[in-house]
Structures are given as structure tokens and as C-alpha cells.
C-alpha positions as CSV (number, residue, x, y, z in Angstrom):
1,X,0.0,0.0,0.0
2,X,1.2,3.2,-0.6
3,X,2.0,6.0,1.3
4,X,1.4,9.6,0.5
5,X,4.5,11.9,1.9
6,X,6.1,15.3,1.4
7,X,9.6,15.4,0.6
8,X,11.2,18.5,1.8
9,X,14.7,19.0,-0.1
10,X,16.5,21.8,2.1
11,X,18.9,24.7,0.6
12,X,22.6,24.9,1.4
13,X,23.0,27.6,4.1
14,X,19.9,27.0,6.0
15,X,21.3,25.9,9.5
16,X,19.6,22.4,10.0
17,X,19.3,22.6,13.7
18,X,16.8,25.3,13.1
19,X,15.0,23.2,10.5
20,X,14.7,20.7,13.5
21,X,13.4,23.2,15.9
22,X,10.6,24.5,13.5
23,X,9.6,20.7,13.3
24,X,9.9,20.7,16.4
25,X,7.0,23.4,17.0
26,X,4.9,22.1,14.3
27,X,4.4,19.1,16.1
28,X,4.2,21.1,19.7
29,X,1.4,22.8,18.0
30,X,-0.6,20.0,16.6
31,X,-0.1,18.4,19.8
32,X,-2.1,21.0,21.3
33,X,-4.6,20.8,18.7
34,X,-5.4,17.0,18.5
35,X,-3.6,15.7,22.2
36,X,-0.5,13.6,22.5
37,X,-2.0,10.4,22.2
38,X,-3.3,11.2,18.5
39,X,1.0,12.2,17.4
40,X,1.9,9.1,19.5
41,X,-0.2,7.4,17.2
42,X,0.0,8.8,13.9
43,X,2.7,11.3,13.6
44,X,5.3,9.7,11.4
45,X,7.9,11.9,9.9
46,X,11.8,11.9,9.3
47,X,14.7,14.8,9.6
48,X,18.5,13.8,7.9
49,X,20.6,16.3,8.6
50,X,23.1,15.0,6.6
51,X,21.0,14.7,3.2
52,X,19.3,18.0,4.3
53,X,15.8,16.0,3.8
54,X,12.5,16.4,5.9
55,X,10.1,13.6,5.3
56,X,6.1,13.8,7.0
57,X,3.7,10.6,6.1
58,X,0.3,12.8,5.5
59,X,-1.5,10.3,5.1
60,X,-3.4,10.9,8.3
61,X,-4.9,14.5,9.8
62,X,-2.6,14.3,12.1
63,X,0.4,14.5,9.5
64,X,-1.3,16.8,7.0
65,X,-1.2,19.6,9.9
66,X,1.7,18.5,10.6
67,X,3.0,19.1,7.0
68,X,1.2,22.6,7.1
69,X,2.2,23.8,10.3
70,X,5.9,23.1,9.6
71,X,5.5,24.8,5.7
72,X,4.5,27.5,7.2
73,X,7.2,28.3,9.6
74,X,9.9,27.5,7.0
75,X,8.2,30.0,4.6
76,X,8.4,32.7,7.7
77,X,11.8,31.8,8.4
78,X,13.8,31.6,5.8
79,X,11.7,32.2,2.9
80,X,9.8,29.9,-0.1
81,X,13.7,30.3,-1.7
82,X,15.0,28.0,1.0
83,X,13.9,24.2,0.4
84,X,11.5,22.8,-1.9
85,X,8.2,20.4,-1.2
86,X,6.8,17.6,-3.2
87,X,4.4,15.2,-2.7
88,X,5.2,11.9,-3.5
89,X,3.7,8.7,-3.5
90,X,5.7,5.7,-1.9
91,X,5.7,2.2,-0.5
92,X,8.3,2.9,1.8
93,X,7.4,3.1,5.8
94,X,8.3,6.6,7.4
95,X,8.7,5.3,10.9
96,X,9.4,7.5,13.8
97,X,9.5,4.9,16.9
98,X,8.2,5.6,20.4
99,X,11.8,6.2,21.6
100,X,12.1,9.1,18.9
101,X,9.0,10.3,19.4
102,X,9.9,11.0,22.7
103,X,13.2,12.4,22.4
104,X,11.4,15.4,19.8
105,X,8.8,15.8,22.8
106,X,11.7,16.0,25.3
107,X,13.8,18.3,22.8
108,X,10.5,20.4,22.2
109,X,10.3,21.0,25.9
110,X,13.7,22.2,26.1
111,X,13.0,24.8,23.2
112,X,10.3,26.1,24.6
113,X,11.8,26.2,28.4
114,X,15.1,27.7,27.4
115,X,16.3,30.8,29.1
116,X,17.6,32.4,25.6
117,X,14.9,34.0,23.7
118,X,16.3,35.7,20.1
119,X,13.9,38.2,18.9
């Protein structure tokens, strides 16, 4: 069966480690929206710094706002220049496992509870 997924392909000079941390809020904010049972569940997305990739399975609600949320916040921050989107269909499982899952929670928590604030 397969899977429907955005691809994002990020720009040279875009610092990955703030890719992460917009991801990072995306799913912070859909987590408020839907609950954390509903990302354990379906959330399923992918970040490779090294290949400079993003990958988000959309083929649930849950991942669709997901996909939006984080589009969104790339388009603020560095501009529609900076990485490109396509939708693709694949057979290929995006897995993100429990233990991942809860390291982006634990590292989301730590974003937001930071003493450093950049304006």
C-alpha cells in the first residue's frame, strides 16, 4: 500500500538545527490541537541532517497539519527560496518509533523552556 508523503529537499546555508526546531514546534502545536495520544499514534515523519531531507507521512490528519504547520514556519523563516516540497507517493514506511518520538517531545520542551529567547 502506498503511502502519501512530502519530501522537503532543504537549501545549502539554511542551518539544519533550526529546521529541527521548527519541526519541532509544528508538532508542539498539533499536539495541542489534536492531544499527544493522537501524534503518538499517527505522527510519522523523518529529519536527515546530513541529506538535508524532511520527510512527514500525510497520510493521516494528524500528519497533514503536521505538514502545514511546519511549511509555514519555513516559509516565515527563511523564505519559499530555502527548500523545496513535493508530494510523493511511496511504498516505503516513514517510521518514527516511540523512543524518537519522545526524544522530539523532550527536545521540544527544552525549546520552549530555554532561558535564551532571540527576537
Amino acid at each position: 500500500m502506498n503511502k502519501t508523503i512530502y519530501h522537503y529537499q532543504i537549501k545549502d546555508g539554511i542551518l539544519m538545527s533550526a529546521v529541527k526546531d521548527s519541526l519541532l514546534i509544528s508538532i508542539m502545536a498539533v499536539e495541542s490541537l489534536f492531544g499527544r495520544s493522537r501524534i503518538n499514534l499517527e505522527a510519522r515523519f523523518r529529519l536527515e541532517k546530513m541529506n538535508r531531507v524532511c520527510i512527514i507521512d500525510v497520510g493521516t490528519l494528524i500528519g497533514e497539519t503536521i505538514a502545514r504547520v511546519f511549511t509555514g514556519l519555513l516559509i516565515r523563516e527563511f523564505g519559499e527560496q530555502a527548500f523545496k516540497v513535493e508530494r510523493m507517493e511511496t511504498s516505503v514506511e516513514v517510521e518514527t518509533t516511540a523512543e524518537e518520538l519522545e526524544s522530539v517531545m523532550r527536545d521540544a520542551h527544552a525549546l520552549l523552556t530555554s532561558d535564551t529567547v532571540e527576537i
